[in-house]
N, C-alpha and C positions, 0 to 999 in steps of 0.2 A: 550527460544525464540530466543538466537541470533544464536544460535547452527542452527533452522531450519531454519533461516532468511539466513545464509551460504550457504546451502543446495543448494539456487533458482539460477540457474545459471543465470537467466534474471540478476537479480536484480545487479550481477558481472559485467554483458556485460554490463546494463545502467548509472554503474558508483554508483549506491544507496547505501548511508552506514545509520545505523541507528544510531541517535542522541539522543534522550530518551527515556527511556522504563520504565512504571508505570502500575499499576494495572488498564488496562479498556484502555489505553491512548499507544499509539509508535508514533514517530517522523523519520519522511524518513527526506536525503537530497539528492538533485540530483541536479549536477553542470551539467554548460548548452555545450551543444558539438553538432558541427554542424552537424554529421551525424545524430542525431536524429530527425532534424528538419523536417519539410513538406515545400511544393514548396515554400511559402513566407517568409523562414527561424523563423516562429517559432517554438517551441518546438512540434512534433505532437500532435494529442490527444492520441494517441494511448499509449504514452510514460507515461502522465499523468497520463490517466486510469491505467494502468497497475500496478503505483507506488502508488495512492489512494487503486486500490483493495488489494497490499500489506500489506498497512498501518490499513487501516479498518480490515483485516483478523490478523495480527498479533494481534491488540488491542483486537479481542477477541477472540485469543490464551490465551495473558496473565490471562485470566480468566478461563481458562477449566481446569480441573481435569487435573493427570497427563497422564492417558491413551489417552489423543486425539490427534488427529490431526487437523487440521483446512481444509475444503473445501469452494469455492465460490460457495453459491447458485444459490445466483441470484444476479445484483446489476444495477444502474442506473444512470447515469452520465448528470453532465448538465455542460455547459463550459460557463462563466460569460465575460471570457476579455482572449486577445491573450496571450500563453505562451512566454513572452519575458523576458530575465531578465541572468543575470550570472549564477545564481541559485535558486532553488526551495526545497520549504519546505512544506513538506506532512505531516499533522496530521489525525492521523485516530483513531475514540474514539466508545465506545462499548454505544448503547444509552438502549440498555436491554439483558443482558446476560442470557440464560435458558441453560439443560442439554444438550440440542440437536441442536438449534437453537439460534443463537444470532444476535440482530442487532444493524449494527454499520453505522456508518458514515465516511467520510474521507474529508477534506478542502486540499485543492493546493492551495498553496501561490508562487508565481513569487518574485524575489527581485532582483529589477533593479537600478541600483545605490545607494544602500540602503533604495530604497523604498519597503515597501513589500505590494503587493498587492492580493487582491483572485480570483483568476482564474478559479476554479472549484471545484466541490462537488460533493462528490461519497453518495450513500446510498446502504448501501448490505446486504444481510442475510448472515448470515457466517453457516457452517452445525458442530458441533463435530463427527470426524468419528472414530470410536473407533475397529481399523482393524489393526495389526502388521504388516500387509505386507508392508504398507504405509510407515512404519519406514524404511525401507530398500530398499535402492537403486535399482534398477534392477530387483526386484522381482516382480512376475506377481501380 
């Protein structure tokens, strides 16, 4: 997992490293930087999402055979309270893993002077895509 979790250049450019990795279950961390922000200096959502669909697809990576890869199906976001805070903590957890299909969840947590608060929730289907080209960079 952290092998492909390397891979995602986003995740490099937004600063995300990963903090736990269990069977069903990954932990993002993403410290706060003001280029990321939107007009009223919170964190965008767009920066969120991005880091929940991570989180939710890698959780149910940890669970797929070794042949797969992980793609976003589909997923849907709801934003509770303003991304404000030092830094944020993504949990994204697998709520029913199948051969082909798995669905997961992802929670954003904000932690603003030690308070951590939840700021948004992802819900995704993640696809297992069982293709070698996938594996290799630059290959059509």
């Amino acid at each position: 997992m952290q092998a492909a979790f390397d891979r995602q250049g986003i995740m490099q450019t937004l600063g995300v490293t990963v903090d736990d990795v269990a069977p069903g279950r990954v932990t993002l961390c993403l410290p706060f930087a003001p280029h990321l922000t939107q007009h009223h200096g919170f964190l965008h959502a767009g920066v969120i999402t991005t880091v929940m669909d991570s989180a939710a697809g890698f959780a149910a990576f940890t669970l797929m055979d070794a042949e797969s890869e992980v793609l976003t199906a589909e997923f849907k976001s709801s934003f509770i309270a303003p991304a404000r805070g030092q830094s944020f903590r993504v949990v994204g957890d697998v709520i029913r893993s199948g051969r082909t299909l798995t669905f997961a969840q992802a929670q954003a947590f904000a932690n603003d002077n030690g308070v951590e608060t939840l700021i948004a929730t992802l819900s995704a289907t993640m696809m297992a895509v069982r293709n070698p080209a996938l594996r290799q960079p630059g290959s059509a």
